[in-house]
KELUMLUM-553872 format. One record per atom (N, C-alpha, C): residue number from 1; residue in three letters; x, y, z. Coordinates in nm, 4 decimals. Layout:
atom pos:NUM	code:ALA	xx:X	yy:Y	zz:Z
...
END
This chain:
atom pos:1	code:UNK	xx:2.2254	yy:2.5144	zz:-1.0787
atom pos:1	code:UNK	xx:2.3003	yy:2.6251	zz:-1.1365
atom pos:1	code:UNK	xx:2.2732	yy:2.6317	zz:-1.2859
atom pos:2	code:UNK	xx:2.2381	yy:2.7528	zz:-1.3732
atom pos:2	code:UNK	xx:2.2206	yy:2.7513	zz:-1.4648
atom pos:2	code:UNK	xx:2.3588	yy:2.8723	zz:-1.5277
atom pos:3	code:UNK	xx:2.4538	yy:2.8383	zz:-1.5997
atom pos:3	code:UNK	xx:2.5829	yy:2.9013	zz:-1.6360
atom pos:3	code:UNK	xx:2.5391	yy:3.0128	zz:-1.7843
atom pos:4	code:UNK	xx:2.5471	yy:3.1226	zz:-1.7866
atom pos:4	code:UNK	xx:2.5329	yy:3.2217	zz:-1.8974
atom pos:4	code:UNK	xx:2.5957	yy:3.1287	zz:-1.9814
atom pos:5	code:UNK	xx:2.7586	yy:3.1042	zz:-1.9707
atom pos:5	code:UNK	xx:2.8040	yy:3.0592	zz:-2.0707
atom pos:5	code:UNK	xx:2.7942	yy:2.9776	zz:-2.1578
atom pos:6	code:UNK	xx:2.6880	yy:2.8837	zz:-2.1235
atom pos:6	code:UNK	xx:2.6539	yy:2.7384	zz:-2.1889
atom pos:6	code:UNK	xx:2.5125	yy:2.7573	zz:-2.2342
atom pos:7	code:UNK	xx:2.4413	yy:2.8954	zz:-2.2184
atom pos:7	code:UNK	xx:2.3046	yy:2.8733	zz:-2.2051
atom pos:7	code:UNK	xx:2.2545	yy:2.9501	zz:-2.3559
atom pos:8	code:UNK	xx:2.2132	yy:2.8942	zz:-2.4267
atom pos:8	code:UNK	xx:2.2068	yy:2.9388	zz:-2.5799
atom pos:8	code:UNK	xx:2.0705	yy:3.0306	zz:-2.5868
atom pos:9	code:UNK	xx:2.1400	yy:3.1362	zz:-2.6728
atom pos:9	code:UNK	xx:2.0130	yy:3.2649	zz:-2.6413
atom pos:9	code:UNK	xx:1.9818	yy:3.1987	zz:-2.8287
atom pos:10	code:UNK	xx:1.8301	yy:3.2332	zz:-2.8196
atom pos:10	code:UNK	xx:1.7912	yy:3.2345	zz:-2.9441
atom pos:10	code:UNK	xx:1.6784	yy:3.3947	zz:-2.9750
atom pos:11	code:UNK	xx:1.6941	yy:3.3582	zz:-3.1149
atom pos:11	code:UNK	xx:1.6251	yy:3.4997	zz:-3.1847
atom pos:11	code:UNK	xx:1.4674	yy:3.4729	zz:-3.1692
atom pos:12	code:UNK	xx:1.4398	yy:3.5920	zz:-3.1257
atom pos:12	code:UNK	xx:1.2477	yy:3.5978	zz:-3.0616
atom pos:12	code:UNK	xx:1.2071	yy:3.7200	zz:-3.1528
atom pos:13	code:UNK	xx:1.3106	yy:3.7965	zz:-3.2831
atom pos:13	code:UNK	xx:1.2192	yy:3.8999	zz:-3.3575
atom pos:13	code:UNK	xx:1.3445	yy:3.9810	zz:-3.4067
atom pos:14	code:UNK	xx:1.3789	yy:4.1111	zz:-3.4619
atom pos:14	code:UNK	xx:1.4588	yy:4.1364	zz:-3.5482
atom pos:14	code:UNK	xx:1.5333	yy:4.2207	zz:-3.4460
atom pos:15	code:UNK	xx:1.6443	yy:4.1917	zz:-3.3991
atom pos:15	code:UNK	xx:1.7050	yy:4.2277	zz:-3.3236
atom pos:15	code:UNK	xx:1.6994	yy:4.2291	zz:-3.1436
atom pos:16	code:UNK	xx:1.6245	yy:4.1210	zz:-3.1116
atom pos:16	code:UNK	xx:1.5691	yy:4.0774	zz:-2.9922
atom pos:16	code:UNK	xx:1.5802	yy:3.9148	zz:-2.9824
atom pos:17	code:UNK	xx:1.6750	yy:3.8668	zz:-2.8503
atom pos:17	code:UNK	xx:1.7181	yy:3.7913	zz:-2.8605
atom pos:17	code:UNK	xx:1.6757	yy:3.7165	zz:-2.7036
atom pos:18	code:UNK	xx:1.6551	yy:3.5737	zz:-2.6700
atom pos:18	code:UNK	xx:1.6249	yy:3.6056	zz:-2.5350
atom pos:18	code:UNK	xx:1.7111	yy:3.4461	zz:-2.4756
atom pos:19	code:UNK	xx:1.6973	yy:3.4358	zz:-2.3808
atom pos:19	code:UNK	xx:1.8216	yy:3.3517	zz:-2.2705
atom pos:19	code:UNK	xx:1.7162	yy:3.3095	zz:-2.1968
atom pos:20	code:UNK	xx:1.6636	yy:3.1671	zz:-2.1556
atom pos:20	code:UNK	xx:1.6139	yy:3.1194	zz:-2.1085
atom pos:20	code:UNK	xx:1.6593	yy:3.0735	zz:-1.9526
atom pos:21	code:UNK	xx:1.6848	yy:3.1225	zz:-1.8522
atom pos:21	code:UNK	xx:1.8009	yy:3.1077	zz:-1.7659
atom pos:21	code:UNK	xx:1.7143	yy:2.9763	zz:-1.6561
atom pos:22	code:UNK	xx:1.6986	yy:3.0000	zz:-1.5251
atom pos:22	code:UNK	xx:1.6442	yy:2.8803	zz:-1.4319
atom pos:22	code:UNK	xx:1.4373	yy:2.9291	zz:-1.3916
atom pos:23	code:UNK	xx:1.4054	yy:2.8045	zz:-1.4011
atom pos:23	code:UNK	xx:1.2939	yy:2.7941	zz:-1.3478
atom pos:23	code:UNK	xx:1.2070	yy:2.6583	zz:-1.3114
atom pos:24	code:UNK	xx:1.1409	yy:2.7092	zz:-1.2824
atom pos:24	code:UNK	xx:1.0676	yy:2.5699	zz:-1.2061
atom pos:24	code:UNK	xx:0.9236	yy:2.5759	zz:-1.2225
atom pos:25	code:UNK	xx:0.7943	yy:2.5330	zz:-1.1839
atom pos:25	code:UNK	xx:0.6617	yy:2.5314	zz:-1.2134
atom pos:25	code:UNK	xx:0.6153	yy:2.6631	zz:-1.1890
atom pos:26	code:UNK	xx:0.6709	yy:2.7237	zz:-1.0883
atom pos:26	code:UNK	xx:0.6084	yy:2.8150	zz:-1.0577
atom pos:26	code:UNK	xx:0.6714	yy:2.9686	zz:-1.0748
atom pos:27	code:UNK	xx:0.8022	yy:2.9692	zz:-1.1001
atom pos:27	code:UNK	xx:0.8862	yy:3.1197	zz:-1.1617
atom pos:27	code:UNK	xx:0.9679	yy:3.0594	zz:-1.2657
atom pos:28	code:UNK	xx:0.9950	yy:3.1766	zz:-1.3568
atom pos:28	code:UNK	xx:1.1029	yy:3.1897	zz:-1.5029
atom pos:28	code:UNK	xx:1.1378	yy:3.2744	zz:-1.4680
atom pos:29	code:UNK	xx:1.3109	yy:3.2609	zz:-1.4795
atom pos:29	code:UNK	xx:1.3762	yy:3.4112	zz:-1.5354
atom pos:29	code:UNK	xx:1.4789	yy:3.4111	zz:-1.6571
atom pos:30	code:UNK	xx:1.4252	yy:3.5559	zz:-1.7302
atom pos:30	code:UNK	xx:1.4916	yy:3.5075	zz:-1.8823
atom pos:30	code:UNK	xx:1.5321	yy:3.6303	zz:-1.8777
atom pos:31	code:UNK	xx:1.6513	yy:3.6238	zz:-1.9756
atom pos:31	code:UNK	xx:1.7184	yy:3.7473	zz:-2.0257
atom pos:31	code:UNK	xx:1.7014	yy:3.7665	zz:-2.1541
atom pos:32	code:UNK	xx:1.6538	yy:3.9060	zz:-2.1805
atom pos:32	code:UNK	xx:1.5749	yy:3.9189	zz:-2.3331
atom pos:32	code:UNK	xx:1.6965	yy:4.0567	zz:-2.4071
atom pos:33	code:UNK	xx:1.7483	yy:4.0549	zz:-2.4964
atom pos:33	code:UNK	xx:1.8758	yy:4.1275	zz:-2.5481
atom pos:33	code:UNK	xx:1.8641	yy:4.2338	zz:-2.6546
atom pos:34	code:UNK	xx:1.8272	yy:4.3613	zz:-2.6477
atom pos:34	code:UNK	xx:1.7749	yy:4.4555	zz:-2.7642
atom pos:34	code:UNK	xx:1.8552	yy:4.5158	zz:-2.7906
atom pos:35	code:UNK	xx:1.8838	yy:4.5233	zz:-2.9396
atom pos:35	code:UNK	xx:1.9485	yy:4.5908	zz:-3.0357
atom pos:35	code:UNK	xx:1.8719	yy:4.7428	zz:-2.9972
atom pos:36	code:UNK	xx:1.9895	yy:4.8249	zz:-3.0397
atom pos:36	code:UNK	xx:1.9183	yy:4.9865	zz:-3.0256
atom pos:36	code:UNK	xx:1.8131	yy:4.9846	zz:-3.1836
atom pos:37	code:UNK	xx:1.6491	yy:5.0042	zz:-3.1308
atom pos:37	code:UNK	xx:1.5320	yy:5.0420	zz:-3.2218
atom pos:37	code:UNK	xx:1.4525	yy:4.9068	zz:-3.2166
atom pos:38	code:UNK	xx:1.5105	yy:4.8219	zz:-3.1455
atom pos:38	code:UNK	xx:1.4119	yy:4.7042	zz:-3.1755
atom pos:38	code:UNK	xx:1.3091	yy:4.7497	zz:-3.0702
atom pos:39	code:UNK	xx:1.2188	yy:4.6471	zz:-3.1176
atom pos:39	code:UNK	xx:1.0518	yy:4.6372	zz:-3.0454
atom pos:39	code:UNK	xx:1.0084	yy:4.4907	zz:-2.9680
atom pos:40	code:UNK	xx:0.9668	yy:4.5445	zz:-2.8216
atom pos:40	code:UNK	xx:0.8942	yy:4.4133	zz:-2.8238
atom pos:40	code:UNK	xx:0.7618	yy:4.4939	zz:-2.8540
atom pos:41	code:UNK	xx:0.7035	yy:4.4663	zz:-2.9604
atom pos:41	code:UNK	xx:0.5728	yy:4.4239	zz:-2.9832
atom pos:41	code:UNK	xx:0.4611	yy:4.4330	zz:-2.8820
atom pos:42	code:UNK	xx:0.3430	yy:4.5485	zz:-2.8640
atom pos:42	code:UNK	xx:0.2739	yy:4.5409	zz:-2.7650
atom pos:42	code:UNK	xx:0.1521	yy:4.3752	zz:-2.7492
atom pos:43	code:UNK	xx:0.1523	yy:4.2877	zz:-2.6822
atom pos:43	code:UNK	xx:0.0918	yy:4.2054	zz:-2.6900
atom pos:43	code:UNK	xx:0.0414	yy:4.1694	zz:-2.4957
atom pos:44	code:UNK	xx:-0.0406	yy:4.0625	zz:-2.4628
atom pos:44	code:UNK	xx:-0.0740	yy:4.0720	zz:-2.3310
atom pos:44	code:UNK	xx:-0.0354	yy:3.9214	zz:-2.2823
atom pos:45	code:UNK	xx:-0.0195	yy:3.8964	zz:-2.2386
atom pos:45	code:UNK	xx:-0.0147	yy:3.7498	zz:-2.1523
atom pos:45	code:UNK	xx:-0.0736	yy:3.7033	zz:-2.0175
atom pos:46	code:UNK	xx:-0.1402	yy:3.5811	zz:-1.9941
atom pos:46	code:UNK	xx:-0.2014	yy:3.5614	zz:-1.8772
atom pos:46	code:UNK	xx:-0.1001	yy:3.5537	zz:-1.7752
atom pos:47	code:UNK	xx:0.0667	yy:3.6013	zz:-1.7687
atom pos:47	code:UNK	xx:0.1193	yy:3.5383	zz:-1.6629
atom pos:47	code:UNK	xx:0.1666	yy:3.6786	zz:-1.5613
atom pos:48	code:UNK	xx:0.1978	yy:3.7124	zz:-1.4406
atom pos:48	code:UNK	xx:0.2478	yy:3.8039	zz:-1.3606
atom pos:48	code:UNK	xx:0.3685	yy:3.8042	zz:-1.4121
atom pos:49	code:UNK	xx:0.4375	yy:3.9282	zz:-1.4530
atom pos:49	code:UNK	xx:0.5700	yy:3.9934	zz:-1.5080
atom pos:49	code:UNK	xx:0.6094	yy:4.0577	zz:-1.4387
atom pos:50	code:UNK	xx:0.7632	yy:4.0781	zz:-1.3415
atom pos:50	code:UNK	xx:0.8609	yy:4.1945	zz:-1.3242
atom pos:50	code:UNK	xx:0.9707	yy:4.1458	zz:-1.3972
atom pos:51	code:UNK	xx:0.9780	yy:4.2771	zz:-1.4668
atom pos:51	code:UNK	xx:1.1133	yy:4.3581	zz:-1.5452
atom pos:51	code:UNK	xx:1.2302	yy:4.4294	zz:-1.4652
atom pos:52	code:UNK	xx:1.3556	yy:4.3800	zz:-1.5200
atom pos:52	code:UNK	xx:1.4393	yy:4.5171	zz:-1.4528
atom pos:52	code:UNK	xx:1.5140	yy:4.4826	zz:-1.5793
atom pos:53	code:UNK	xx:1.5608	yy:4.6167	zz:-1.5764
atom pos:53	code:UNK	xx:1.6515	yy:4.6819	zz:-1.6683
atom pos:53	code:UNK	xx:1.7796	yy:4.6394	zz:-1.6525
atom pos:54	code:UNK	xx:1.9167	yy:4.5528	zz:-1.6886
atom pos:54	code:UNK	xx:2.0073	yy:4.5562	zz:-1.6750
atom pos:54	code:UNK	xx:2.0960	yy:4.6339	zz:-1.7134
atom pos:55	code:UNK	xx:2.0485	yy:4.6648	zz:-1.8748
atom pos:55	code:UNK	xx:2.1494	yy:4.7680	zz:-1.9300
atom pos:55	code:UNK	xx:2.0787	yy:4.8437	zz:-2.0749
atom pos:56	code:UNK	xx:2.1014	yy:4.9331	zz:-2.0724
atom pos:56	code:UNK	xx:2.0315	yy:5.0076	zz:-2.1906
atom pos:56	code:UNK	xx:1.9432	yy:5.0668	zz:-2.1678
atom pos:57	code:UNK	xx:1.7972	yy:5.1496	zz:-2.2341
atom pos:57	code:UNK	xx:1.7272	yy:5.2502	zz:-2.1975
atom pos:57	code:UNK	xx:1.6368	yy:5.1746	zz:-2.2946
atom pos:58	code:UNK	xx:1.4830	yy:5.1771	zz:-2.2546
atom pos:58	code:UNK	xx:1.3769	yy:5.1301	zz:-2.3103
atom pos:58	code:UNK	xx:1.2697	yy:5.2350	zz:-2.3104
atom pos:59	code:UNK	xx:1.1691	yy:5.3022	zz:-2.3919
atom pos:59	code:UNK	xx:1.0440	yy:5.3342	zz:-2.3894
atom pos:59	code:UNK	xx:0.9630	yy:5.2282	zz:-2.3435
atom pos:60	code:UNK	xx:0.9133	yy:5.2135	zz:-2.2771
atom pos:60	code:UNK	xx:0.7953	yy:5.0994	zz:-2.2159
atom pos:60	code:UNK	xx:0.6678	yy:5.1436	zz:-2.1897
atom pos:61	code:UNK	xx:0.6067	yy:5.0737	zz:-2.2359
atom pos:61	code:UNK	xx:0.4228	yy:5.0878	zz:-2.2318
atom pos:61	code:UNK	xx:0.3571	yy:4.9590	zz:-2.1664
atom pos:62	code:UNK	xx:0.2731	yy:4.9998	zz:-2.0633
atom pos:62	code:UNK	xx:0.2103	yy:4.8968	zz:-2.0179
atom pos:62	code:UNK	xx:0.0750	yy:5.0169	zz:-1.9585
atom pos:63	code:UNK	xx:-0.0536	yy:4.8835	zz:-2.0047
atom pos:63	code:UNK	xx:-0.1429	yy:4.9329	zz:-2.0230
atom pos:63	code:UNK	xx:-0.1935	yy:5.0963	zz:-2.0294
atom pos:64	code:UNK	xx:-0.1562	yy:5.1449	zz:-2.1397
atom pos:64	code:UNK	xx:-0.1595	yy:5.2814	zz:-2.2056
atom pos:64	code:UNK	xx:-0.0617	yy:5.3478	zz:-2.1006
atom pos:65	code:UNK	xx:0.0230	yy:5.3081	zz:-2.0584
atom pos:65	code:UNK	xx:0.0885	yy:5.4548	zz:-1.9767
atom pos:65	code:UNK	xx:0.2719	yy:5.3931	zz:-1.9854
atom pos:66	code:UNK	xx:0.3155	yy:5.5123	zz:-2.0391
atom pos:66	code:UNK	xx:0.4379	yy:5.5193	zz:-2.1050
atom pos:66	code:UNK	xx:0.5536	yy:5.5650	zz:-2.0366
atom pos:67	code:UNK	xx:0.6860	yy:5.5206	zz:-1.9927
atom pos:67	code:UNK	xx:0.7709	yy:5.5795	zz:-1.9493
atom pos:67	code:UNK	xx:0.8907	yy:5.5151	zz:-1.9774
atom pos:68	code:UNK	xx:1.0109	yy:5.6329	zz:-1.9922
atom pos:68	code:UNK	xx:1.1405	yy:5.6015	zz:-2.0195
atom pos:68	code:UNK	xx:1.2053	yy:5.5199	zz:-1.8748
atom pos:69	code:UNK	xx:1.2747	yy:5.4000	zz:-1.9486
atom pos:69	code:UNK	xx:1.3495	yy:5.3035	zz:-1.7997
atom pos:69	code:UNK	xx:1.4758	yy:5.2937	zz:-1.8515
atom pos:70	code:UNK	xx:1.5638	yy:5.2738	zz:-1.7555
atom pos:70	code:UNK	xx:1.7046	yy:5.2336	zz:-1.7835
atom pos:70	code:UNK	xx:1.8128	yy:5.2142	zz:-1.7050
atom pos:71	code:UNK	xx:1.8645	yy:5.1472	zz:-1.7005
atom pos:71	code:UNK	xx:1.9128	yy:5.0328	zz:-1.5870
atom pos:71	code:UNK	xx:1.9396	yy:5.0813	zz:-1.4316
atom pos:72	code:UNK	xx:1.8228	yy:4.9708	zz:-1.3821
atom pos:72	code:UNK	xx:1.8252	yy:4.9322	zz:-1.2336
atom pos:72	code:UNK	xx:1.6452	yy:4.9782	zz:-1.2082
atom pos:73	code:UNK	xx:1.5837	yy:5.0439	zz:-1.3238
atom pos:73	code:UNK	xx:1.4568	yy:5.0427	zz:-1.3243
atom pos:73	code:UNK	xx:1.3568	yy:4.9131	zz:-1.3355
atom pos:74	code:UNK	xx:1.2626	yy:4.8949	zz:-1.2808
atom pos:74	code:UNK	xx:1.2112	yy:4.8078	zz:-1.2630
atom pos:74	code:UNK	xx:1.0594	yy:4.8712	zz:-1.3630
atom pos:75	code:UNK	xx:0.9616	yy:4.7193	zz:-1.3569
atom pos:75	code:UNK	xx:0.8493	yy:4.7243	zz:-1.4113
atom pos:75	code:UNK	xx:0.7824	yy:4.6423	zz:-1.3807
atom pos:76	code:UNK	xx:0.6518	yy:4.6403	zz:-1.2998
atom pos:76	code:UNK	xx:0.5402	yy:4.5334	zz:-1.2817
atom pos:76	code:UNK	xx:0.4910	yy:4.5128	zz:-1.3896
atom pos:77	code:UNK	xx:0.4507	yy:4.4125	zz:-1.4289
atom pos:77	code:UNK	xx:0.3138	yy:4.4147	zz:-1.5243
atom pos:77	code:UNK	xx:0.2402	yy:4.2467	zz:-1.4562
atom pos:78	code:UNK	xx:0.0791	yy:4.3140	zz:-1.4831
atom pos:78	code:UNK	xx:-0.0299	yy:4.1908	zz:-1.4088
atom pos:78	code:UNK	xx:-0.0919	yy:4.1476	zz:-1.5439
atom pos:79	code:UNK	xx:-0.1107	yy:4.0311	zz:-1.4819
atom pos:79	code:UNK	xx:-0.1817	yy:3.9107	zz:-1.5950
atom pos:79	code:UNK	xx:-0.2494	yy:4.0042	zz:-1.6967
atom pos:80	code:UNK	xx:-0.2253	yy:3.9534	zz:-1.7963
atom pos:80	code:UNK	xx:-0.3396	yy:3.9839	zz:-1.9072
atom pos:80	code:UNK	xx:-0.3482	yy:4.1687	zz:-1.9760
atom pos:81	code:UNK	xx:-0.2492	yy:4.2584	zz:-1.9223
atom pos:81	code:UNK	xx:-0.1950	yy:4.3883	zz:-1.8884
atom pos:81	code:UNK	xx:-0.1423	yy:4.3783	zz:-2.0748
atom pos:82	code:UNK	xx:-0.2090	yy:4.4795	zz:-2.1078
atom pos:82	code:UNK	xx:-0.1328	yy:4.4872	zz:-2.2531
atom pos:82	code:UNK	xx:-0.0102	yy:4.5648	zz:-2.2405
atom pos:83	code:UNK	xx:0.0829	yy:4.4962	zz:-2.3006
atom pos:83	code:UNK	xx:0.2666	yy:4.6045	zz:-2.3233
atom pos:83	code:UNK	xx:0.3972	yy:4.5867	zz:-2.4023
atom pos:84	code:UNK	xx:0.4348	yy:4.6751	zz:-2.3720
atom pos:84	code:UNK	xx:0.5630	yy:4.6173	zz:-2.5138
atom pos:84	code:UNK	xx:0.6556	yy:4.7531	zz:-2.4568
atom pos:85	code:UNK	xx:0.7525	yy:4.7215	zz:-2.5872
atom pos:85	code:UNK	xx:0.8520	yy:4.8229	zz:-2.5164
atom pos:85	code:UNK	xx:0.9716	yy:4.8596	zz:-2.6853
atom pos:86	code:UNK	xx:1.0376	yy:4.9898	zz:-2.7375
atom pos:86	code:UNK	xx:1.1140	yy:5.0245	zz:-2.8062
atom pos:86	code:UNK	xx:1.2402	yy:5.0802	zz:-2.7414
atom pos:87	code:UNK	xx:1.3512	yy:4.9866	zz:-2.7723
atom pos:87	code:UNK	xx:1.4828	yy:4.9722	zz:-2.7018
atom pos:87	code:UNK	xx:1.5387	yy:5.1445	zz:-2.7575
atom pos:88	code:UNK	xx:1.5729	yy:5.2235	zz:-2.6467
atom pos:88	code:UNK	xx:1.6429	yy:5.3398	zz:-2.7181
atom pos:88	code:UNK	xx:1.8183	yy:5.2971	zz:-2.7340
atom pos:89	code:UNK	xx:1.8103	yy:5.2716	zz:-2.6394
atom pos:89	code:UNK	xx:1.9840	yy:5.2418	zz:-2.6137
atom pos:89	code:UNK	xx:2.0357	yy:5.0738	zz:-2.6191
atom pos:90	code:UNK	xx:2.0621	yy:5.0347	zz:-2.6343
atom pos:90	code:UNK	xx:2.1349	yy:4.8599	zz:-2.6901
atom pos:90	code:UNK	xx:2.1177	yy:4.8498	zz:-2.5301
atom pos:91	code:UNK	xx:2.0836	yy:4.7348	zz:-2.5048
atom pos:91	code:UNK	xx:2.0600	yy:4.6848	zz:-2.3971
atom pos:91	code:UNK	xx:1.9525	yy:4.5628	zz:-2.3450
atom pos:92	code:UNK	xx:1.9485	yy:4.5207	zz:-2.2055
atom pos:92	code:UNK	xx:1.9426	yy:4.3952	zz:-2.1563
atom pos:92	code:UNK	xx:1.8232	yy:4.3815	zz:-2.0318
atom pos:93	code:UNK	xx:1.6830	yy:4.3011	zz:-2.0940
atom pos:93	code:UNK	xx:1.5819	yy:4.3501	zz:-1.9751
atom pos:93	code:UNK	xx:1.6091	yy:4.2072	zz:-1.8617
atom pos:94	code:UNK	xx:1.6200	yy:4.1609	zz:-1.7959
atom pos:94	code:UNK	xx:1.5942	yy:4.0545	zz:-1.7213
atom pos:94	code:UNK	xx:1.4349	yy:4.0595	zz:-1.6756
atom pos:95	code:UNK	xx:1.3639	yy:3.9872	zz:-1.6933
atom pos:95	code:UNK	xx:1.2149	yy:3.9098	zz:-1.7290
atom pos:95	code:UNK	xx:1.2070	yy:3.8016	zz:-1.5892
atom pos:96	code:UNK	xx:1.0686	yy:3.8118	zz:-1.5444
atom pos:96	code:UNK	xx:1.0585	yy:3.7168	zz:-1.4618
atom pos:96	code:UNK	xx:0.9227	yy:3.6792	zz:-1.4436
atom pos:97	code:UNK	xx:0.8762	yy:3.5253	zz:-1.4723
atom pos:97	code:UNK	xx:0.7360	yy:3.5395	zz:-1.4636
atom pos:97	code:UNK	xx:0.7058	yy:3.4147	zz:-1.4139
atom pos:98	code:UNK	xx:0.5798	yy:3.4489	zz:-1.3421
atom pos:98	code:UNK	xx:0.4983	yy:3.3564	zz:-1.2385
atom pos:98	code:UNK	xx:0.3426	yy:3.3169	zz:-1.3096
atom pos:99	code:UNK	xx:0.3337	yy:3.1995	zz:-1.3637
atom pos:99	code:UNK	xx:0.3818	yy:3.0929	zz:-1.3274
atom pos:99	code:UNK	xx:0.4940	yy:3.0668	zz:-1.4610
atom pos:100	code:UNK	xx:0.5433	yy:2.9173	zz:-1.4365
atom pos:100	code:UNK	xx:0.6570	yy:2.9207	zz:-1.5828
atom pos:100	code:UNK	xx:0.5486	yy:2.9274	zz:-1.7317
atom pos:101	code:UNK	xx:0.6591	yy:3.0201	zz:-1.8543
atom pos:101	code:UNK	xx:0.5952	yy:3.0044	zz:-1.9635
atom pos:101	code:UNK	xx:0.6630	yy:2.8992	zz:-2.0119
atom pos:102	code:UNK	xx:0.5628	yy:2.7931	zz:-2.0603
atom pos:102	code:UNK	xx:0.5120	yy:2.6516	zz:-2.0983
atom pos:102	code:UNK	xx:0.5737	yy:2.7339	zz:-2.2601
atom pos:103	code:UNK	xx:0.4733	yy:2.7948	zz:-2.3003
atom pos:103	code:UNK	xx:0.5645	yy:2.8393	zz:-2.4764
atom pos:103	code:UNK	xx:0.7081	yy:2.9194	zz:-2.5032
atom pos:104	code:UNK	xx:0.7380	yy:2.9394	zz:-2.4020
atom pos:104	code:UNK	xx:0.8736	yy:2.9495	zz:-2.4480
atom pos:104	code:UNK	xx:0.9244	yy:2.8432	zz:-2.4430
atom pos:105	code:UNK	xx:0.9167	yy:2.7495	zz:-2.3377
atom pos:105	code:UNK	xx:1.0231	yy:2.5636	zz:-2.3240
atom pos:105	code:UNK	xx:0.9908	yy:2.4782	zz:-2.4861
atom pos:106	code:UNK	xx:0.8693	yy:2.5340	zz:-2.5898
atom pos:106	code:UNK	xx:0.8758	yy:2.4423	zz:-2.6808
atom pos:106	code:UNK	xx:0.9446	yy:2.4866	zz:-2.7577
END
């Protein structure tokens, strides 16, 4: 069991905050927390990503193609897939990726 309440979110950029919740070798799931206007930053990663939206409204870009999400919307993204995303509305993505990220645990 991993408890919200005990589980310490730290700052990942200026108004983006993220929650490291349960995983094991082979899945992560994290909760990442956007201030209305923050950015994640378009960047790519070698690992398989689904997104869902818990709360708030995001512009999201993954590999050049753009669309408004907001909660209960989902998002694939595949290895190595360039993307990022500008929070419209204050809100909460839940993150999940295969295999675990090794740089977030340091």
């Amino acid at each position: 069991f991993q408890l919200e309440k005990v589980t310490p979110w730290e700052s990942v950029g200026t108004g983006v905050s993220r929650q490291i919740m349960v995983y094991n070798d082979d899945l992560m799931l994290v909760k990442v927390k956007f201030k209305k206007g923050a950015k994640g930053s378009p960047y790519s990663h070698p690992y398989t990503q689904a997104t869902c939206v818990a709360e708030g409204k995001f512009e999201f870009s993954t590999e050049g193609e753009t669309c408004i999400v907001e909660k209960g919307d989902s998002i694939y993204i595949k290895p190595d897939a360039q993307h990022g995303c500008t929070c419209l509305e204050a809100g909460v993505l839940i993150d999940t990726f295969s295999p675990v990220r090794e740089d977030f645990l340091k």
